[in-house]
KOLGU-4560 file (N, C-alpha, C; in nm, 3 decimals, padded with zeros to 5 digits):
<recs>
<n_xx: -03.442 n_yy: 00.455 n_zz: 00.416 ca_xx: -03.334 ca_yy: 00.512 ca_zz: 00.494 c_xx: -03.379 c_yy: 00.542 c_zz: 00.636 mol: A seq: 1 type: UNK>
<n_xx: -03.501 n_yy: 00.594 n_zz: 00.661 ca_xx: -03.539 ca_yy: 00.599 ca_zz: 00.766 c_xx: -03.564 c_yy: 00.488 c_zz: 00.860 mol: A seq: 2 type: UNK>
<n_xx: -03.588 n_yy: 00.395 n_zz: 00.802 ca_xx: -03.583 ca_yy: 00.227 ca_zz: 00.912 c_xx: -03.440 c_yy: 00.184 c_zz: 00.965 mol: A seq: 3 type: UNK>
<n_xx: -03.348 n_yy: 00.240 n_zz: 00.843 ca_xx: -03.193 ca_yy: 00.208 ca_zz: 00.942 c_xx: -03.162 c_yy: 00.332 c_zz: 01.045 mol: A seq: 4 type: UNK>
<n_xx: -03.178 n_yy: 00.435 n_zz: 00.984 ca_xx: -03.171 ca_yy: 00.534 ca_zz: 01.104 c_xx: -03.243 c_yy: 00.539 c_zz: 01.253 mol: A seq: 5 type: UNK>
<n_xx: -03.337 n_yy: 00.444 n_zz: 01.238 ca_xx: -03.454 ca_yy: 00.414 ca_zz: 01.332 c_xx: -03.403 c_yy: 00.267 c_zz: 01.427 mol: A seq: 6 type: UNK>
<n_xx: -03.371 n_yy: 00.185 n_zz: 01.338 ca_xx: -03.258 ca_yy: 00.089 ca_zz: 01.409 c_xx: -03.171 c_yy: 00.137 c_zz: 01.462 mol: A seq: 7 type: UNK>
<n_xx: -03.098 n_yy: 00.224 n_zz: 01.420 ca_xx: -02.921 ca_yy: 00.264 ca_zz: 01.505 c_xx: -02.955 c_yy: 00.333 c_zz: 01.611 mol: A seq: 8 type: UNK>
<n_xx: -03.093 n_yy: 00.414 n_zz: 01.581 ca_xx: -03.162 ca_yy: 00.472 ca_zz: 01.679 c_xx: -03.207 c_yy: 00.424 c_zz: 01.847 mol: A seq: 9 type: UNK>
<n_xx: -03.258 n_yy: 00.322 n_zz: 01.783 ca_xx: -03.290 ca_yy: 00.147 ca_zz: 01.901 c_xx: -03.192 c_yy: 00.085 c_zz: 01.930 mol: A seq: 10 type: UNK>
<n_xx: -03.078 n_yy: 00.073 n_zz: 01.873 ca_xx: -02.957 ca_yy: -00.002 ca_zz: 01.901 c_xx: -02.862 c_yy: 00.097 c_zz: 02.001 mol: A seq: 11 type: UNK>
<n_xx: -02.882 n_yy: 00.237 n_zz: 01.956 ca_xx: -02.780 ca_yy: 00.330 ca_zz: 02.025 c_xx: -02.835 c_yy: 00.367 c_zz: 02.197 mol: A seq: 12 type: UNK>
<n_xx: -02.989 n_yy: 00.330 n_zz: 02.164 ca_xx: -03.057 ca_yy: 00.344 ca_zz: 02.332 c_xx: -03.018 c_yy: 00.198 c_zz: 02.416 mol: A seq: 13 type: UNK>
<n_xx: -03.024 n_yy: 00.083 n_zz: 02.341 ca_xx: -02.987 ca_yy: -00.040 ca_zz: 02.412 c_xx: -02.875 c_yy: -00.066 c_zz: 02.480 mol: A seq: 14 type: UNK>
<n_xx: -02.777 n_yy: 00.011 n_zz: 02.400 ca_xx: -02.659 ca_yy: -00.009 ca_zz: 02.494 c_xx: -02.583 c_yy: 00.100 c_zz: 02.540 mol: A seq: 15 type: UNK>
<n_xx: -02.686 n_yy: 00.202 n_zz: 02.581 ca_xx: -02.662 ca_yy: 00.348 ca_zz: 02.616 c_xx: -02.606 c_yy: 00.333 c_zz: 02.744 mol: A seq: 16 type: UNK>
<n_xx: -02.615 n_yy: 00.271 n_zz: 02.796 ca_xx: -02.534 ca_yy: 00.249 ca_zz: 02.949 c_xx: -02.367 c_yy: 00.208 c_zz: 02.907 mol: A seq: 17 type: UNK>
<n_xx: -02.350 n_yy: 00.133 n_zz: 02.802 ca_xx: -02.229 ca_yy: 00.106 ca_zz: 02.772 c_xx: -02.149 c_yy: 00.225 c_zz: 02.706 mol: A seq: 18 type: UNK>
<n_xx: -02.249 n_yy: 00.273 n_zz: 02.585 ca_xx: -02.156 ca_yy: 00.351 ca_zz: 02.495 c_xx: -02.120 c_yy: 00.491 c_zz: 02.607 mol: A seq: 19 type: UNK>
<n_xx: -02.234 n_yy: 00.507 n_zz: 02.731 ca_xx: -02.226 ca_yy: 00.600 ca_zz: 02.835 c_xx: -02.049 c_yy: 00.587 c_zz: 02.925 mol: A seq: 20 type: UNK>
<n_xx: -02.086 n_yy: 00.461 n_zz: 02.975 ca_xx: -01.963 ca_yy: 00.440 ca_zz: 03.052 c_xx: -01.799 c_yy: 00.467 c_zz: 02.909 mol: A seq: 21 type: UNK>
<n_xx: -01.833 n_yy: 00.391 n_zz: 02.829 ca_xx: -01.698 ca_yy: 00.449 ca_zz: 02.772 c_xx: -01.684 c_yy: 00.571 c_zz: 02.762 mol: A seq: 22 type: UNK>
<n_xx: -01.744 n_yy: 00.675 n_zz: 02.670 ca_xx: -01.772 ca_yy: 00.744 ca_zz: 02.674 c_xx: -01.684 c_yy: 00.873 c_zz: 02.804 mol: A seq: 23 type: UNK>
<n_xx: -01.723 n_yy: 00.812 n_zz: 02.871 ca_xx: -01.692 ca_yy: 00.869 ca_zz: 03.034 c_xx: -01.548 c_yy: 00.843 c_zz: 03.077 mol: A seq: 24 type: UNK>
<n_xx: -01.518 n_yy: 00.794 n_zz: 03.028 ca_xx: -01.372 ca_yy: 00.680 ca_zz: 03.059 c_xx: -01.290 c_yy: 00.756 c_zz: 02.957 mol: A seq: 25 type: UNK>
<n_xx: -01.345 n_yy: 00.845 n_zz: 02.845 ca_xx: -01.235 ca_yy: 00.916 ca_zz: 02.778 c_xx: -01.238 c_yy: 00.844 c_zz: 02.588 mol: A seq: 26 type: UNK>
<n_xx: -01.313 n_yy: 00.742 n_zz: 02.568 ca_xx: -01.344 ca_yy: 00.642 ca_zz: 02.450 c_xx: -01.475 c_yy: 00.681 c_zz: 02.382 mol: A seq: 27 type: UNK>
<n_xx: -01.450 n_yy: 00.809 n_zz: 02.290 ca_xx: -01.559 ca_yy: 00.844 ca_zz: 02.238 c_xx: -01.651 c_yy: 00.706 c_zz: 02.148 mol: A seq: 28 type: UNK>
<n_xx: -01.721 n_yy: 00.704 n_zz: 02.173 ca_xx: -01.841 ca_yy: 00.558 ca_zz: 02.123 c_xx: -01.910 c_yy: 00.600 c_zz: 02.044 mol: A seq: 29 type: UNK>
<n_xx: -01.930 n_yy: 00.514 n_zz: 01.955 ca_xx: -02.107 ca_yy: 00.515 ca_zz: 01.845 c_xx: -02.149 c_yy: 00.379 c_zz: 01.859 mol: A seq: 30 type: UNK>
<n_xx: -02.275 n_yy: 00.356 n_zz: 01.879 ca_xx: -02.350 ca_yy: 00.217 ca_zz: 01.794 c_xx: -02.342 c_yy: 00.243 c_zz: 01.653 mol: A seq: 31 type: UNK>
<n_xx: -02.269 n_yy: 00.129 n_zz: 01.597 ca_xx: -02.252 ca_yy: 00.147 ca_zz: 01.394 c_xx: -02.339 c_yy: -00.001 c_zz: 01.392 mol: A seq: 32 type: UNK>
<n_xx: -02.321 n_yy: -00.002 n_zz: 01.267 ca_xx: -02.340 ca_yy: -00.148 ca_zz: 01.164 c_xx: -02.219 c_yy: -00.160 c_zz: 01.072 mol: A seq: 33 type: UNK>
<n_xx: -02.155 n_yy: -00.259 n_zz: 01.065 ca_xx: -02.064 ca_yy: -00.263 ca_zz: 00.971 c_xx: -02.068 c_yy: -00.317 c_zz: 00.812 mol: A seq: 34 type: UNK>
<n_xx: -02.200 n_yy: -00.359 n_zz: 00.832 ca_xx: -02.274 ca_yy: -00.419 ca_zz: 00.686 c_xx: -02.363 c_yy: -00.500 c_zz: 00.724 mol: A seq: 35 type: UNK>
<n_xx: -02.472 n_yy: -00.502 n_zz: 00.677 ca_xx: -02.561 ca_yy: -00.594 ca_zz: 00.672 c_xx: -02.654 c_yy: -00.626 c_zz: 00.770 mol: A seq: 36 type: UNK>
<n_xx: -02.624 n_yy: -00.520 n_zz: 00.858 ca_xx: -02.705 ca_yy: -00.455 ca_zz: 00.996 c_xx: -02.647 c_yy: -00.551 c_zz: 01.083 mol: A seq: 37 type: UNK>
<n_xx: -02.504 n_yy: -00.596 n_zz: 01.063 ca_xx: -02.432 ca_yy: -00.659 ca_zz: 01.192 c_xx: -02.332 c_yy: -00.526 c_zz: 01.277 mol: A seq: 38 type: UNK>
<n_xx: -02.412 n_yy: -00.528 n_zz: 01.401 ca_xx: -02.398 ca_yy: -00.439 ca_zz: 01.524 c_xx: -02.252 c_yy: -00.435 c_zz: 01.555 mol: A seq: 39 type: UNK>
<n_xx: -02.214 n_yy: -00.276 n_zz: 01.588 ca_xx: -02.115 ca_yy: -00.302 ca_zz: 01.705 c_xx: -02.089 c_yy: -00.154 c_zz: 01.780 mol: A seq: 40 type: UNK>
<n_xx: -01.980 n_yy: -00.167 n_zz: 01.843 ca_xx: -01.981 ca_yy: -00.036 ca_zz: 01.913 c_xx: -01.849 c_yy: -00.020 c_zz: 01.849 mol: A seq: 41 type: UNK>
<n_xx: -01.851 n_yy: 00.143 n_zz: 01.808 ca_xx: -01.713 ca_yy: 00.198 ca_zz: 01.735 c_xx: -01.612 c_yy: 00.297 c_zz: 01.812 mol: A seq: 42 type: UNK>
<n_xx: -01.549 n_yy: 00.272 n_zz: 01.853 ca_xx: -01.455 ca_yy: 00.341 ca_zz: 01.965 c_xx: -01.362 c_yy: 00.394 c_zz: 01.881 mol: A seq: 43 type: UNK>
<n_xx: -01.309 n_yy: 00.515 n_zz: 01.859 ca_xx: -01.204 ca_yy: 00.605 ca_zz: 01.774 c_xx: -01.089 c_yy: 00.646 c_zz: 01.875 mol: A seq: 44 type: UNK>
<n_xx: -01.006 n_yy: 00.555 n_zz: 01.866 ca_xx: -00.862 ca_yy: 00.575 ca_zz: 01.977 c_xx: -00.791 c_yy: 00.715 c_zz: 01.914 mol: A seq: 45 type: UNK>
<n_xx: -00.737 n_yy: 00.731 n_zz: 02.064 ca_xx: -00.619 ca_yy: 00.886 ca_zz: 01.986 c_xx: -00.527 c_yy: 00.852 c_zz: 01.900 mol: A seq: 46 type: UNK>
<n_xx: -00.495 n_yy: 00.743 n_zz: 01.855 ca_xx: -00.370 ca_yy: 00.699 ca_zz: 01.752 c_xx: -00.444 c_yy: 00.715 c_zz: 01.649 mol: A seq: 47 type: UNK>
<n_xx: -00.579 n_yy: 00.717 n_zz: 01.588 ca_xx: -00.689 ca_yy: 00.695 ca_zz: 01.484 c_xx: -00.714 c_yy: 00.572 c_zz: 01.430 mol: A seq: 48 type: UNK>
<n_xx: -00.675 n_yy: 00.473 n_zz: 01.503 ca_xx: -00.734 ca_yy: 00.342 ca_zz: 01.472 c_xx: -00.872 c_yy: 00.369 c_zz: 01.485 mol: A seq: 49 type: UNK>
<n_xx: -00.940 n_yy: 00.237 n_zz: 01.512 ca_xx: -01.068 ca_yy: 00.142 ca_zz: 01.553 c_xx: -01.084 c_yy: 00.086 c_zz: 01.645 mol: A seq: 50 type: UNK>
<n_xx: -01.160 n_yy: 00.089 n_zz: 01.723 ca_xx: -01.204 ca_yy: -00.035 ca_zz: 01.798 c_xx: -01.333 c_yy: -00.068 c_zz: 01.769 mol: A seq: 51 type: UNK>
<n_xx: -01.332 n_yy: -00.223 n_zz: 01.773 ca_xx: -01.505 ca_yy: -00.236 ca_zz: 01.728 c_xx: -01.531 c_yy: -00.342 c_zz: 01.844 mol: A seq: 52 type: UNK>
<n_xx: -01.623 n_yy: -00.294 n_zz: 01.890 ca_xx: -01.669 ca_yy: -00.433 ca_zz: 01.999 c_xx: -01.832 c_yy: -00.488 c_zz: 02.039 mol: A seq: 53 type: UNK>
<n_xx: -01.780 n_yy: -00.599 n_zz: 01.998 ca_xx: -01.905 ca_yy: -00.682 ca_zz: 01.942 c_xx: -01.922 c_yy: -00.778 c_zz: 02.065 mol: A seq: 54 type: UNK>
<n_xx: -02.030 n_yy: -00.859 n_zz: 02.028 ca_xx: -02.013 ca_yy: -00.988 ca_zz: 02.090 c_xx: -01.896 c_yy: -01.118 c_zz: 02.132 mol: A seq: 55 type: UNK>
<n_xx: -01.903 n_yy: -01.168 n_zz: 02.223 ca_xx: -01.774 ca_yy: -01.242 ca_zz: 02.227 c_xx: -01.782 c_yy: -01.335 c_zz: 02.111 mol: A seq: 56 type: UNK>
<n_xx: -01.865 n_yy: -01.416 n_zz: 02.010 ca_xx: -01.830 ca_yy: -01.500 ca_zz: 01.891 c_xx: -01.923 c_yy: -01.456 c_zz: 01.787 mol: A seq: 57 type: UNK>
<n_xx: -01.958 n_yy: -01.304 n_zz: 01.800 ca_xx: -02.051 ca_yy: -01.281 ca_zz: 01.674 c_xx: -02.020 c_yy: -01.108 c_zz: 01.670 mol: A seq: 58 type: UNK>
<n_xx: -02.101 n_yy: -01.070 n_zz: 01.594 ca_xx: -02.147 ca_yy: -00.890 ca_zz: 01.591 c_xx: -02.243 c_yy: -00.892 c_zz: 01.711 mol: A seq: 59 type: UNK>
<n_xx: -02.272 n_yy: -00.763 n_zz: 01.733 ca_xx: -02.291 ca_yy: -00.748 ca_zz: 01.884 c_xx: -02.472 c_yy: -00.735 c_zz: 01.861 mol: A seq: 60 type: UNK>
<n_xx: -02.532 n_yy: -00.846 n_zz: 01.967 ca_xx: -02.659 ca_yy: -00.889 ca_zz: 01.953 c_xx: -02.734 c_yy: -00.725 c_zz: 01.938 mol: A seq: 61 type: UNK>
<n_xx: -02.842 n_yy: -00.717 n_zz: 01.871 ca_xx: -02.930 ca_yy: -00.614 ca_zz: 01.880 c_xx: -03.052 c_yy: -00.565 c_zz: 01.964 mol: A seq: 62 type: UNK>
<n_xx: -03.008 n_yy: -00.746 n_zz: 02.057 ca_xx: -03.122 ca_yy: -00.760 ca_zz: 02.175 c_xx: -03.032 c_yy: -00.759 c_zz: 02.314 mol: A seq: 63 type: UNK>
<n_xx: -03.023 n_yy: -00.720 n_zz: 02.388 ca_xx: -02.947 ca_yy: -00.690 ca_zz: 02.500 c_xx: -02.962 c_yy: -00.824 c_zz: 02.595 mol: A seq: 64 type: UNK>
<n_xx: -03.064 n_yy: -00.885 n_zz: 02.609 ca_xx: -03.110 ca_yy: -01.002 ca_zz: 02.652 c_xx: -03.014 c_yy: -01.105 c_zz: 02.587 mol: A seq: 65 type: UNK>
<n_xx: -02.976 n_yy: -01.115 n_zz: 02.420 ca_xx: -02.904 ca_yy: -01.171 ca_zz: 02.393 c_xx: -02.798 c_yy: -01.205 c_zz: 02.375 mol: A seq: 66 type: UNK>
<n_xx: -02.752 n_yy: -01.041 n_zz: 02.425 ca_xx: -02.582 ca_yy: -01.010 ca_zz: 02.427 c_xx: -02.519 c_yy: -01.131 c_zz: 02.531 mol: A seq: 67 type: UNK>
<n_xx: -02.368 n_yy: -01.204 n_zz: 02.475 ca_xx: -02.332 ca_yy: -01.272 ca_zz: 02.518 c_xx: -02.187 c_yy: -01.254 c_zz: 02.566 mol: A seq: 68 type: UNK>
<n_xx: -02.147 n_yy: -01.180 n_zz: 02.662 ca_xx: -01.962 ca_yy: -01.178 ca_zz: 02.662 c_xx: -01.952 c_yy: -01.044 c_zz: 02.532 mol: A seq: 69 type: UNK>
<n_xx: -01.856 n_yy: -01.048 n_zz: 02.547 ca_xx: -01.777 ca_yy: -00.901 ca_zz: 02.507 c_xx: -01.646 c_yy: -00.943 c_zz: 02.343 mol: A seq: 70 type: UNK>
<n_xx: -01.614 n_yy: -00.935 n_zz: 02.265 ca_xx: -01.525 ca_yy: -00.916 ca_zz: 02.194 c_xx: -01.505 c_yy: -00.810 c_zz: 02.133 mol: A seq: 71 type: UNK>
<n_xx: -01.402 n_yy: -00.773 n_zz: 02.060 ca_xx: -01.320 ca_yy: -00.652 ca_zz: 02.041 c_xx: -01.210 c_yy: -00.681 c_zz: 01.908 mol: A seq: 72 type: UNK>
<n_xx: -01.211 n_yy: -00.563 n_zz: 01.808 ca_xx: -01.111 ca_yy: -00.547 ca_zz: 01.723 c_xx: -01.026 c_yy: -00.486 c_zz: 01.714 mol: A seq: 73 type: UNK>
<n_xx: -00.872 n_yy: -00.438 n_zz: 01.657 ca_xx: -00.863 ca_yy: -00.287 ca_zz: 01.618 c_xx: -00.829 c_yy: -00.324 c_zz: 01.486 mol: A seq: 74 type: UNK>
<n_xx: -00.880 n_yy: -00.213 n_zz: 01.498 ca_xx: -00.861 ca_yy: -00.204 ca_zz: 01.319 c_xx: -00.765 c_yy: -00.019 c_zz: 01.272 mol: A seq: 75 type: UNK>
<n_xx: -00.681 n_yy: -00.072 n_zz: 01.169 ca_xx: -00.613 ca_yy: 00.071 ca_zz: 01.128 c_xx: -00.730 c_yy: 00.157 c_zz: 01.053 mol: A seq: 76 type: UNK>
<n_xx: -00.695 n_yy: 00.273 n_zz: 01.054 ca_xx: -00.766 ca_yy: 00.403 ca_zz: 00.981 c_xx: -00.843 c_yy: 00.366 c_zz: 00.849 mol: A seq: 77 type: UNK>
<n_xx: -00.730 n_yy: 00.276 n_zz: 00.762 ca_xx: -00.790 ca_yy: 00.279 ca_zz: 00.652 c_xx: -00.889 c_yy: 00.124 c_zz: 00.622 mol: A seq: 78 type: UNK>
<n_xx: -00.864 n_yy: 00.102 n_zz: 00.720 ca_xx: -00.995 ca_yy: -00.057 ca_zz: 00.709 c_xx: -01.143 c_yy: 00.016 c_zz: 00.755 mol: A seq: 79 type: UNK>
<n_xx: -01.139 n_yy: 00.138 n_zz: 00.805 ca_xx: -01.312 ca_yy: 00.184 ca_zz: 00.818 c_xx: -01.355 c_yy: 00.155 c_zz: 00.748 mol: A seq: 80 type: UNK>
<n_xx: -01.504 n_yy: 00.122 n_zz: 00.752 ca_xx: -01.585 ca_yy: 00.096 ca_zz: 00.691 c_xx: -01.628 c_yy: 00.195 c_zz: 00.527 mol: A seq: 81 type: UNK>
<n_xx: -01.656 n_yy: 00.192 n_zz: 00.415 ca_xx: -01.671 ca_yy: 00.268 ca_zz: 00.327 c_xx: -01.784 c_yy: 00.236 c_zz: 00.221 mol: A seq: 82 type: UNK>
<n_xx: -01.802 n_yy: 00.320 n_zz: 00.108 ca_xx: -01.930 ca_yy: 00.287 ca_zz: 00.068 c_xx: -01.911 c_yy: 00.217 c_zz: -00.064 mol: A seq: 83 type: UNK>
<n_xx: -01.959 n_yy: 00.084 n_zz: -00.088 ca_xx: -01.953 ca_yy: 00.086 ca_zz: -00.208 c_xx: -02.010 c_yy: 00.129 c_zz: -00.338 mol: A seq: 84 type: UNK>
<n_xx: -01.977 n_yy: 00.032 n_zz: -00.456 ca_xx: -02.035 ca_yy: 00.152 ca_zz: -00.578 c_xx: -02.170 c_yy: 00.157 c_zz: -00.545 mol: A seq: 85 type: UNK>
<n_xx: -02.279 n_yy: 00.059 n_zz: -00.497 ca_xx: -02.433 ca_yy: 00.040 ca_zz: -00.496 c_xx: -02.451 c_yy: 00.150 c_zz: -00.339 mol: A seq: 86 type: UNK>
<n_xx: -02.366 n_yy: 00.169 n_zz: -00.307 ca_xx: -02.384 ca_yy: 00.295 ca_zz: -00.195 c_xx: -02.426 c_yy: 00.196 c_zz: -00.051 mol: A seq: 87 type: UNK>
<n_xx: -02.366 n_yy: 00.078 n_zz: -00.082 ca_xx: -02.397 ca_yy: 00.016 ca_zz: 00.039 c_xx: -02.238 c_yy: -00.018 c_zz: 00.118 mol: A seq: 88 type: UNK>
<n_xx: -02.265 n_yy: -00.040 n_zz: 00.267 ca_xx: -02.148 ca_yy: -00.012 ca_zz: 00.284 c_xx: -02.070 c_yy: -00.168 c_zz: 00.284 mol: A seq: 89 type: UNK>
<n_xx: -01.957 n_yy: -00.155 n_zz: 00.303 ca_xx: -01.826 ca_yy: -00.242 ca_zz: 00.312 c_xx: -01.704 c_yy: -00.192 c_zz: 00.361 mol: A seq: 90 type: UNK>
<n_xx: -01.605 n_yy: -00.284 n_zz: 00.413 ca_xx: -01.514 ca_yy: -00.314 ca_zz: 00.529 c_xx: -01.368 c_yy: -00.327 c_zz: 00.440 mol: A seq: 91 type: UNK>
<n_xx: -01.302 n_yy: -00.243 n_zz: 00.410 ca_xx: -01.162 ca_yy: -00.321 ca_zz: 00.321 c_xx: -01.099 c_yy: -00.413 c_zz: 00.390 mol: A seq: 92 type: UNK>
<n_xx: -01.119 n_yy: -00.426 n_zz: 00.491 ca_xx: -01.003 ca_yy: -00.530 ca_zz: 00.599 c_xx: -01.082 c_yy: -00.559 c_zz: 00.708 mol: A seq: 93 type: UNK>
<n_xx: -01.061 n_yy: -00.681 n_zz: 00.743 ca_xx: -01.092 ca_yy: -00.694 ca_zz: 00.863 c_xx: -01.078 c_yy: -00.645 c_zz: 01.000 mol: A seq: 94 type: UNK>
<n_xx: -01.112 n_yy: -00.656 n_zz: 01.126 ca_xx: -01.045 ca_yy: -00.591 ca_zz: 01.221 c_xx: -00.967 c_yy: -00.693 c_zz: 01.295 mol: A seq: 95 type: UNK>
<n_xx: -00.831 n_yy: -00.683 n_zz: 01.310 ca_xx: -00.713 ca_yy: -00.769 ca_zz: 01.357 c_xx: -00.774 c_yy: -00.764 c_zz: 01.519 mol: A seq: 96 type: UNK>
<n_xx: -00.736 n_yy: -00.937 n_zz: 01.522 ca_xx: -00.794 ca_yy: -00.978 ca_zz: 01.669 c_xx: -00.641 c_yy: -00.987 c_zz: 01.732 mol: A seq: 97 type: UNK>
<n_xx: -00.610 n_yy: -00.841 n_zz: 01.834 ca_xx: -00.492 ca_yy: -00.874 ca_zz: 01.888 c_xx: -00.509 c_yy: -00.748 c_zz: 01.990 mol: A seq: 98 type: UNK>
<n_xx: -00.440 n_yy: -00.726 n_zz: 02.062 ca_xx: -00.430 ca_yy: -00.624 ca_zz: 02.158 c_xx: -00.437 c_yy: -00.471 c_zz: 02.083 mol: A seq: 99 type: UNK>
<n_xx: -00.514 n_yy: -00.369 n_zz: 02.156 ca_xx: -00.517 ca_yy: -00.237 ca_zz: 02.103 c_xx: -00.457 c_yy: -00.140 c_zz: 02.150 mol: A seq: 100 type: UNK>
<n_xx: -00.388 n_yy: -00.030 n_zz: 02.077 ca_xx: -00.287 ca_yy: 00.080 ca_zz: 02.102 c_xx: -00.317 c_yy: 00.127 c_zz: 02.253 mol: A seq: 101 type: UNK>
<n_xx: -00.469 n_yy: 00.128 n_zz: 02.267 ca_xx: -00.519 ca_yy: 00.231 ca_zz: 02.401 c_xx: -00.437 c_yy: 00.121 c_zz: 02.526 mol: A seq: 102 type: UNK>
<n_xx: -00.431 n_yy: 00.001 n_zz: 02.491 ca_xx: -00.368 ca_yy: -00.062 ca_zz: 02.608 c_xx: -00.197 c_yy: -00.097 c_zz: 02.610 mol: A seq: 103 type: UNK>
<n_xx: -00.163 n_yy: -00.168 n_zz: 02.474 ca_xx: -00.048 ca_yy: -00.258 ca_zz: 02.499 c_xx: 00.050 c_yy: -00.133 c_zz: 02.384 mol: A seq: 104 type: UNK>
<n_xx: 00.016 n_yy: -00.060 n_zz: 02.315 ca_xx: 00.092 ca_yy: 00.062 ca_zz: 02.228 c_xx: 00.219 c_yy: 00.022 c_zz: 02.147 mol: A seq: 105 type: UNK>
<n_xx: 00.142 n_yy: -00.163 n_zz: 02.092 ca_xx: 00.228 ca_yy: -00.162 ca_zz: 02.006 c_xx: 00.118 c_yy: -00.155 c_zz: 01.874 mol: A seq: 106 type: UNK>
<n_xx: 00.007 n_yy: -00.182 n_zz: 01.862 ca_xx: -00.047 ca_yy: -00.183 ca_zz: 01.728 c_xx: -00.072 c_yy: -00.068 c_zz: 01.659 mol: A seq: 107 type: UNK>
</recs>
């Protein structure tokens, strides 16, 4: 348990300039994993969706050097991430690739 805490640890300093600027902008941020130690940044909108934003065609690199472009989800309340029976985690839903409440306030 301590090597993933130690990763999110390294992952949450790598893109501390990012999760900083949102952050700042009013978009409370975490560095998560959503399973399987695929990266992203978790943004909690005032409607209580999701935002997850990753890489533009992957989960979001763990090497900053490798980060490529920007992509983004939202996802509703109840697609967070949760634990399964082996206590590992999992995703009930995907995160819908379409515009998010904080901008267009229809999702």
């Amino acid at each position: 348990m301590r090597d993933i805490q130690a990763a999110m640890d390294i992952g949450t300093e790598r893109y501390r300039d990012v999760i900083d600027a949102l952050n700042a902008a009013g978009l409370p941020t975490i560095f998560t994993q959503t399973g399987g130690m695929c990266a992203a940044l978790e943004v909690v909108l005032e409607t209580g969706r999701y935002l997850l934003i990753t890489d533009a065609g992957d989960s979001l690199s763990w090497s900053r050097e490798e980060q490529n472009g920007w992509g983004w989800g939202c996802t509703a309340p109840a697609a967070r991430a949760t634990t399964g029976p082996s206590g590992s985690p999992r995703t009930r839903t995907p995160p819908a690739r379409r515009p998010c409440c904080a901008w267009c306030g229809r999702c």
